[in-house]
C-alpha positions in Angstrom: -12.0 -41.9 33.8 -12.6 -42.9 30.2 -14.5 -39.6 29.5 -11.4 -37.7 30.9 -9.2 -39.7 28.6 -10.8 -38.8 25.6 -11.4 -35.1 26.6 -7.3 -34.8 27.0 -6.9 -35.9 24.1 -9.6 -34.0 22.0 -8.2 -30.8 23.5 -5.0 -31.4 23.0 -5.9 -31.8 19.6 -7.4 -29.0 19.1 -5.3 -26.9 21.2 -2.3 -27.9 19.7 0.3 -25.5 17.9 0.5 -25.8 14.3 3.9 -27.4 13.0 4.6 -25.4 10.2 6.7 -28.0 7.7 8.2 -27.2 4.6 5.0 -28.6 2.2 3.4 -25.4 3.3 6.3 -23.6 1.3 5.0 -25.3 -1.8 1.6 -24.3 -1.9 0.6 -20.7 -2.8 -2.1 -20.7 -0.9 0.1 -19.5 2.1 0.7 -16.5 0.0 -3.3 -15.9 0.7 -2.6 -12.9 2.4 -0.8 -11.0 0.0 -3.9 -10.2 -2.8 -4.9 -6.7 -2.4 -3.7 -3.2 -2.9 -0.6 -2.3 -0.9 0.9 1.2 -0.8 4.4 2.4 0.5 5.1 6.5 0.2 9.3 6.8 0.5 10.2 10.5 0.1 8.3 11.9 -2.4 8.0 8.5 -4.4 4.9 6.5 -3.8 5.1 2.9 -4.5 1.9 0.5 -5.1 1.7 -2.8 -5.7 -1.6 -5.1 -7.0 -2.0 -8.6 -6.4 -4.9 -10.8 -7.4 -5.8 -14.6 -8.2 -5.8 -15.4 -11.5 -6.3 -19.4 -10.2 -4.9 -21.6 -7.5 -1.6 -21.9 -8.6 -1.3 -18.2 -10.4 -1.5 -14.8 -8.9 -0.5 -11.8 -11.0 0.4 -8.6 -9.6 1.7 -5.5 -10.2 4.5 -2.4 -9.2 3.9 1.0 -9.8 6.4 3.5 -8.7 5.5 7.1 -9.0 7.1 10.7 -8.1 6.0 13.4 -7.3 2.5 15.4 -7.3 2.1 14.7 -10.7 2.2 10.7 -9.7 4.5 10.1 -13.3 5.3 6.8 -13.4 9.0 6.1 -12.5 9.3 2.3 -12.3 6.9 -0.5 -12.9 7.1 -3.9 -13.4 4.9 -7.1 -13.9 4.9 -9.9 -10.9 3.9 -13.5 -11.3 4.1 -15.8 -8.0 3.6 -19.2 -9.9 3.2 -22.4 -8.0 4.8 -25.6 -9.7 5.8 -29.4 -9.1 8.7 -28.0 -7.4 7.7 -24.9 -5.5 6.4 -21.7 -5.5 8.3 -19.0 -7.7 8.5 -15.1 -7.6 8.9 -14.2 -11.0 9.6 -9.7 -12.0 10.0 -8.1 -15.5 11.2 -4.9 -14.9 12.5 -2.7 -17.8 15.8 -2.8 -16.9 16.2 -6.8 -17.5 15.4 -8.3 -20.9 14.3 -11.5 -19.5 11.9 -12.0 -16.2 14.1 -13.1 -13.0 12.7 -15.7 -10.8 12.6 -16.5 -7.1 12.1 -19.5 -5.8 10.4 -19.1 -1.9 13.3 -20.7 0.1 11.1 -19.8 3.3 7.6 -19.1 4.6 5.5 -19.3 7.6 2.2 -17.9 8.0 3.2 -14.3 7.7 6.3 -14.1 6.4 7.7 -15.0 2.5 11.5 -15.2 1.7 12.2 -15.7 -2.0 15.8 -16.3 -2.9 17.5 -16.1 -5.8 21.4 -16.4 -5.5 23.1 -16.2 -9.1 20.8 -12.9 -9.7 23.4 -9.9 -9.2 20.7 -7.6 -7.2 18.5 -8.0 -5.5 19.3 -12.0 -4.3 16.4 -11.7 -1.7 13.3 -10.6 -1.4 11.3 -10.7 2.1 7.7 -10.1 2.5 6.7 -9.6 6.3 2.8 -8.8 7.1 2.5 -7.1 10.2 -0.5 -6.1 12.2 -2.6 -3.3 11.6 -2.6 -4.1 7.8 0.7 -3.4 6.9 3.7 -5.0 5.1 7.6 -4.5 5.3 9.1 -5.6 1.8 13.0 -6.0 2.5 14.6 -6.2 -1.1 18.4 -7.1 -0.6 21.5 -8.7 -2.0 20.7 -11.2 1.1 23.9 -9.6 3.7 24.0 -5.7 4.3 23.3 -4.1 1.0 19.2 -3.3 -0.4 16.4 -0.9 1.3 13.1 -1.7 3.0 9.5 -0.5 2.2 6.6 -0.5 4.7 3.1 -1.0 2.8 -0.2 0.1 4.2 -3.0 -2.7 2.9 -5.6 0.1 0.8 -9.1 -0.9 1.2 -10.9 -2.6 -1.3 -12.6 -0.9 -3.8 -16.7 -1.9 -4.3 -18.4 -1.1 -7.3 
């Protein structure tokens, strides 16, 4: 009987669902899946963005719009997602801003990111959604009715 008792209770251990809390929200380690090339083709604009490590509590990436056969470069902008005492931010320089906007991540769970930013005029929200078959919806919004979406194919990695 004691055997049984024990073997319960190392099951149900192990078996157990994963309570996803709020801490997880703070790390950016739960951002883990996002490194890698991802590439979403709208019309006849293609848009790529690049993330990498640069350490634990840094990754750096990268938007690239292009248009067109020619691929000239429409849009681009330079991504942080920094991880601090407080949380983990989305930070974008884009042209069209002088100074970067943050994001703070107001939501997460294993593969799903929602950064929020409410006293930016557009967008307010940004939601990153990996789905299977290595692909990523990006839902950039003013957090009601009004932004677009953007499905991203993951792009293999590249060996030298």
């Amino acid at each position: 009987m004691r055997s049984s008792f024990f073997a319960a209770v190392i099951a149900s251990t192990l078996f157990a669902p994963v309570v996803w809390s709020a801490d997880h929200c703070r790390s950016l380690a739960v951002a883990d899946w996002l490194l890698g090339t991802w590439v979403a083709i709208a019309g006849d604009k293609t848009v790529t963005e690049t993330w990498s490590r640069l350490s634990d509590a840094t990754f750096e990436g990268k938007g690239v719009t292009t248009k067109g056969a020619s691929r000239a470069i429409v849009d681009d902008e330079a991504l942080r997602l920094l991880q601090m005492a407080n949380g983990v931010f989305y930070v974008s320089k884009v042209a069209h801003n002088r100074l970067p906007v943050a994001f703070e991540l107001a939501d997460c769970s294993p593969s799903q990111l929602v950064f929020e930013n409410p006293q930016h005029d557009f967008p307010r929200r940004l939601e990153y959604v990996a789905n299977s078959a290595g692909q990523m919806t990006v839902r950039v919004s003013d957090g009601k009715d009004k932004g677009f979406t953007l499905t991203f194919k993951r792009q293999p990695e590249k060996t030298s």
